[in-house]
N, C-alpha and C positions, 0 to 999 in steps of 0.2 A: 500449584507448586508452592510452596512453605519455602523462603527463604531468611536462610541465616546471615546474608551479606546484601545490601541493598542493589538492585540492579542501578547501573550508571552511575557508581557512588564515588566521589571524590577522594573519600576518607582514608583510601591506601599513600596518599603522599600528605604527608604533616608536614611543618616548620616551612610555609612557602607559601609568596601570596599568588595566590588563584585568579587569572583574571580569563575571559571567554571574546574572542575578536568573530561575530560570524562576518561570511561575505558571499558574494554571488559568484558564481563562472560567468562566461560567455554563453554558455546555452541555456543559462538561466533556474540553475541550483542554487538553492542556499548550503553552504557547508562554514563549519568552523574549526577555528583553533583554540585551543586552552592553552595557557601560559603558566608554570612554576616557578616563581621566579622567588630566590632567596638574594641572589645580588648580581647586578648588573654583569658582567664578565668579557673577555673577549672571544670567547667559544661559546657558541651557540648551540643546543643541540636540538633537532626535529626529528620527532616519531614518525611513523608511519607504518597504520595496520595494512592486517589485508583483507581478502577477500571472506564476507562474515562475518570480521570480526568490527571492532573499532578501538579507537584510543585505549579501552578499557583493560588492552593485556597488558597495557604498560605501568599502570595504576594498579591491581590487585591488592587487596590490602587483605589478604591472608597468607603471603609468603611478603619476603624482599623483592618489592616492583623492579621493573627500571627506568625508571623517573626516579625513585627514591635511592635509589643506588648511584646513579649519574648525582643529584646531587649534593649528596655524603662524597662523592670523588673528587669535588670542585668542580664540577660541570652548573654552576649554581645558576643555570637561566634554559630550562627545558619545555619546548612547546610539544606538542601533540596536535595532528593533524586528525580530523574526521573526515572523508573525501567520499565519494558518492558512492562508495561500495560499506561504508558505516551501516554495522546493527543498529545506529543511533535513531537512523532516518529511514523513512517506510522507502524510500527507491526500488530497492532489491528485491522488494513484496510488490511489485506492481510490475504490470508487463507491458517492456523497453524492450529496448534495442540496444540499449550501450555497448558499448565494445571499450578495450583496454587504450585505443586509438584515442576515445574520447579524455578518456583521463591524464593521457597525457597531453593531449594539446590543450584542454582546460581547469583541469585541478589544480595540477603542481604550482605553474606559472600564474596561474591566481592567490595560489596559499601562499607563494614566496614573494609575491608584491607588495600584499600586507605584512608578511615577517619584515620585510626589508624596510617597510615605513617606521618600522619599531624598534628595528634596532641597526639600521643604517647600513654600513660597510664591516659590521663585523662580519669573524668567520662562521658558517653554517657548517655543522657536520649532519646528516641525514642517515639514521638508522632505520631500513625498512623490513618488513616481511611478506613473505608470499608473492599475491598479483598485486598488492603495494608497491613492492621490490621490484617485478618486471615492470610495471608501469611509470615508475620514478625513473628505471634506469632507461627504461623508452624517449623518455621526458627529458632526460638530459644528454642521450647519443644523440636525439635528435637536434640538439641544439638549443632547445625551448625551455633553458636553464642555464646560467651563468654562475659563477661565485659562491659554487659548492666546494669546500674545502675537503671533504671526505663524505663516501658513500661505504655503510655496512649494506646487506644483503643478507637476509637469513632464509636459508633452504632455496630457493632458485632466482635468478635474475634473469639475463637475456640470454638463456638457451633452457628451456623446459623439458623436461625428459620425464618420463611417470612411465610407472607399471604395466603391465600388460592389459592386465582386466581395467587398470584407468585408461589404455587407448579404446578398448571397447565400449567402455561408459561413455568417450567423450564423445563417440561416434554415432551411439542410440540413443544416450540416455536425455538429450534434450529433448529432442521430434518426440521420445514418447513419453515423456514428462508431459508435456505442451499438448501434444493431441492425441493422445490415448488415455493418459490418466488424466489430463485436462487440469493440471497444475501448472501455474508458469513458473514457480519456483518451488524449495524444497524446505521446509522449515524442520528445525530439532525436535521442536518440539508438538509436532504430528502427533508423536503418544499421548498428549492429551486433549487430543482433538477427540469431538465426540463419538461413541460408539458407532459405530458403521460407515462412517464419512472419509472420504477420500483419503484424505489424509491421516486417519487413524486406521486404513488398512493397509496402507505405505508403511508405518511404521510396524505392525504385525508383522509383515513381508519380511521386514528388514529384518527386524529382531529373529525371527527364524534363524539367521546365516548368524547368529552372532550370542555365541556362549561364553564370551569371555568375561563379562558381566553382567549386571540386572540394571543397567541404567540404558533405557529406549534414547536418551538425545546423545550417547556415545556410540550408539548404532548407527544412529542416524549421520553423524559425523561422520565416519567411515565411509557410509554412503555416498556421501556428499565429496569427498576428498579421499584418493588414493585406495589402492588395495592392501588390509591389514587387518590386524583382530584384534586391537584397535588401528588402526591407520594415522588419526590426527597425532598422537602423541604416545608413548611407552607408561603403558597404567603404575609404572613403580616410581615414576617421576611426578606423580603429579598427588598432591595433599587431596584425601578423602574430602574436603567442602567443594575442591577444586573442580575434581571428576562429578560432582553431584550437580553443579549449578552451569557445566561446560557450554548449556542451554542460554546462557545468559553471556559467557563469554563470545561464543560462535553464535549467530542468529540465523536466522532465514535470508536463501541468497536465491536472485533469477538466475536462470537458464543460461544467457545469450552470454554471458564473459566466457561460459564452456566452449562454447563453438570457436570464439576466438584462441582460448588456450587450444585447442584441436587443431587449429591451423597451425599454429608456433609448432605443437610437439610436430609434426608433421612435415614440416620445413626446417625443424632444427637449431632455431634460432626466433627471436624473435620478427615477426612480419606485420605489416599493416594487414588485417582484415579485410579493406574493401578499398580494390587503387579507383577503384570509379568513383569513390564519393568524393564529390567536390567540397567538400569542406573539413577534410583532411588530406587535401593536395598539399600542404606545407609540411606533412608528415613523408620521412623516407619509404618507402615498401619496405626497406631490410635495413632495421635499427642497426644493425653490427658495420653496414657497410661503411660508416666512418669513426670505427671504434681508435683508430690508430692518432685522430684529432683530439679525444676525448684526456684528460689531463688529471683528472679527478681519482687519487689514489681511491680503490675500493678492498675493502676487505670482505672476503665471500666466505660464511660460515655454513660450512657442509656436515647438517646431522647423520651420523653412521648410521644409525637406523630411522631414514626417512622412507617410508612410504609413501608419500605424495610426490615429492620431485626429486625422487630416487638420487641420483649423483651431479644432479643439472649445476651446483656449483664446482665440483672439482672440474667437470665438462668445461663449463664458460674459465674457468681459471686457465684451461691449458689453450683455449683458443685466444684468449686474453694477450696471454704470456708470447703467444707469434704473431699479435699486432702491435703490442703498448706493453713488450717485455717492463717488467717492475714495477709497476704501477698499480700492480695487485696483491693479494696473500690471502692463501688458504688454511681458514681454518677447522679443519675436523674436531668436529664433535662427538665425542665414544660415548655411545649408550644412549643418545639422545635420539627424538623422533623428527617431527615439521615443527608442532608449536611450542614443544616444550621447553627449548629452549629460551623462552620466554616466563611462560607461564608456572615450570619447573620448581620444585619446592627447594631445590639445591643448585636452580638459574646461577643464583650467585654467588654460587663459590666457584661453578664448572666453565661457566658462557662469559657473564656479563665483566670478568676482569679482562678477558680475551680485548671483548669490545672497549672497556677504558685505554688498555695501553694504547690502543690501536689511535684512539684520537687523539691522547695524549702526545703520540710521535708526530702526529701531523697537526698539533695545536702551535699554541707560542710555545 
């Protein structure tokens, strides 16, 4: 692939010094943080991608990022988390067992020990997306977070709800990923995997079902996420470089986060995975069941035309609203899909002022 914009590239946020803190979990990942920083502040803002993706949709330097928007708004001290679901890091191409369990009893509360050595008792505000979003908010109903001043959520948090043909997917599409087609993971970019090779007749396969364009790692997306033609995002939202490199945006992801999100849809809410494993016994089985302790204003951003987690934040907003009435807000998104709200060539005119005020009311 002939790229016009460099993968991993910094270059979407100017006027900010750059600095990278890595550090390890508890189970013995390395992950990091990248730092923007134009001037000290007393709000703090942290990223967090999702599932496929990493820091990199906050950065884009072919529309207005949100890093670079955050801070042109006086947001002038902005980190970016990469946690172990990052395109950055081979994890996701290798075959594990993690589960969303893991990430919150050891991502979050790692990434936020180091934020907090670096800038002490300020305020953190935390904007998430996707199983980012459910797993931070897992992370912090759970209790294994403190001194979050506001949580955004964009497109679901801790109730998952997906389409039909996505309860179907979530159901077969592992076991026959894993040992039928004998891939442990699903990469975009399959189409250019060699003639006849597993992975270049997955992508055939797919593209079949999908005429809405000629780019094979937007079929593949689909595949990978929710039922749609496109699925990930509304094609009229997103700048022609955007749609052509979405391969570099979204990467290759394992199998095993599925069967975890197939439990949640399935339960309704967000769940522990597995109550027998002993080293998530300090994890709740039902993250909601102490939602009414939890203190932490969030604001849930619900795209109208989400194909992946279809209405899961209006859902969590009205469940919300009869444990920790006010303490939340809904905002609908008209016209918008799962990530475009992010990625979106008009993100910032439609989304990301939503998101300003929101921390600005709960800043100084």
């Amino acid at each position: 692939m002939e790229r016009t914009i460099p993968r991993f590239t910094l270059d979407g946020v100017g006027d900010a010094e750059v600095s990278v803190y890595p550090f390890a979990t508890e189970d013995g990942l390395g992950l990091e943080l990248t730092r923007f920083l134009r001037a000290e502040s007393d709000d703090v803002v942290l990223l967090v991608h999702g599932l496929t993706s990493a820091s990199d949709v906050f950065m884009m330097p072919e529309h207005r990022n949100l890093a670079s928007h955050l801070l042109d708004e006086g947001f002038t001290d902005v980190w970016a988390l990469d946690f172990r679901m990052s395109g950055r890091y081979p994890y996701d191409t290798e075959t594990h067992r993690y589960t969303l369990d893991d990430i919150a009893l050891y991502d979050f509360p790692a990434a936020l020990d180091v934020l907090r050595r670096h800038i002490g008792g300020r305020r953190i505000h935390v904007i998430a997306h996707c199983l980012g979003s459910v797993a931070f908010s897992m992370s912090l109903f759970a209790g294994k977070l403190s001194g979050i001043t506001s949580l955004t959520c964009n497109s679901v948090s801790l109730t998952p709800r997906v389409p039909a043909f996505s309860r179907l997917k979530l159901r077969f599409g592992p076991a026959a990923m894993e040992y039928l087609v004998g891939l442990p993971y699903i990469d975009p970019r399959f189409g250019e995997a060699p003639v006849l090779t597993r992975g270049w007749m997955v992508a055939r396969a797919v593209s079949l079902f999908h005429n809405e364009c000629d780019v094979s790692a937007c079929h593949l997306q689909s595949f990978q996420w929710g039922a749609g033609k496109p699925a990930m995002y509304e094609h009229a939202n997103l700048l022609p470089v955007t749609h052509e490199r979405v391969a570099d945006i979204c990467g290759a992801s394992g199998l095993h986060y599925y069967r975890h999100v197939r439990r949640m849809v399935e339960a309704g809410r967000a769940v522990k995975y597995d109550r027998d494993n002993p080293a998530h016994r300090d994890l709740p089985d039902d993250y909601l069941a102490g939602a009414a302790d939890v203190d932490t204003p969030m604001l849930l951003l619900a795209p109208e035309r989400n194909k992946v987690f279809t209405d899961s934040n209006n859902h969590l907003f009205r469940v919300l609203e009869k444990r920790r009435p006010g303490r939340q807000e809904l905002a609908v998104l008209p016209g918008y899909g799962h990530l475009d709200p992010l990625i979106g060539k008009n993100a910032h005119l439609d989304v990301f002022p939503k998101i300003v005020d929101f921390l600005k009311r709960h800043g100084g």
